[in-house]
C-alpha positions, -999 to +999 in steps of 0.1 A: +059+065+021+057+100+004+087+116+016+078+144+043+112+161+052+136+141+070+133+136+108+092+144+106+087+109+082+111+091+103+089+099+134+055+092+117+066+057+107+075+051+143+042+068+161+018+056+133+024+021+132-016+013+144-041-007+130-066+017+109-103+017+106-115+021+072-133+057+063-144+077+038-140+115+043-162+143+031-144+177+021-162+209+024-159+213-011-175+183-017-150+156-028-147+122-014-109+110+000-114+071+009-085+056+032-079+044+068-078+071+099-049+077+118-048+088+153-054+124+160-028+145+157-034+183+179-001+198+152+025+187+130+049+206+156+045+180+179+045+147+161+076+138+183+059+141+216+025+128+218+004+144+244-023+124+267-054+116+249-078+143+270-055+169+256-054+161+222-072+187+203-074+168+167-068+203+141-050+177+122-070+145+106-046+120+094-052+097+066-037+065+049-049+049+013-014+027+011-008+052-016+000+081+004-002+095+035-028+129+039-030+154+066-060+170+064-071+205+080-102+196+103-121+229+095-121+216+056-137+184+065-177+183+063-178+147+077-163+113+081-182+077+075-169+049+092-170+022+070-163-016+078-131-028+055-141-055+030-132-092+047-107-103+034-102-144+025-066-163+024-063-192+002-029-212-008-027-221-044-005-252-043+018-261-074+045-279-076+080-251-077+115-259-093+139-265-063+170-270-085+182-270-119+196-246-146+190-207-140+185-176-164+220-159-167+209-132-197+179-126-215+174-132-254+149-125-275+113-140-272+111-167-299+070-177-294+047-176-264+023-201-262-016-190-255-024-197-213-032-230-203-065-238-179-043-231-146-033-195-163+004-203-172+024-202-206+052-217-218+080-186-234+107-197-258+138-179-252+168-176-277+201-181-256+239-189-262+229-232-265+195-226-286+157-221-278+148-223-246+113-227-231+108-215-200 
């Protein structure tokens, strides 16, 4: 999180915890700022105490690329398109993992690398205190 002074980050991380839609704002100027809206805020003065939504008068519009977090001026904006976020698909990649055995205490220098295999691994050979090691 960009660091925002103090107490005011502290509170936005505890009042902005929402799901975002995805959006693409317009600037007045013309540039494009893609990221997910935040909830309107009516002035950073009051970030602390948020006011019923019929009095909210969003000034404020509140964006978030997972980069950074922007607070835009609403008379700057030209206009904001709603997109629909890409879907996104989980898959497990399953490979057998080392439970046990001998572990890396210091680093030496690379001896070879072996090109990547058809499962996108490679084999490293190590120089350490007993010999070459490939890891």
């Amino acid at each position: 999180m960009v660091v925002l002074g103090g107490l005011v980050g502290g509170v936005l991380c505890g009042v902005l915890q929402v799901d975002l839609p995805a959006a693409v704002v317009v600037m007045e100027d013309g540039r494009l700022i893609p990221g997910k809206l935040g909830p309107p805020i009516p002035s950073v003065g009051n970030i602390g105490r948020i006011p019923p939504e019929s009095d909210i008068v969003p000034l404020i519009l509140f964006l978030d690329d997972d980069l950074r977090r922007i607070f835009l001026p609403r008379r700057q904006v030209r206009e904001v398109r709603q997109e629909e976020g890409p879907v996104e698909e989980k898959f497990r990649i399953w490979q057998r993992v080392m439970r046990g055995g001998p572990t890396v205490q210091s680093v030496g220098p690379i001896l070879r690398i072996q090109p990547f295999d058809e499962y996108g691994r490679r084999i490293l050979t190590m120089s350490t205190a007993r010999g070459p090691v490939d890891i």
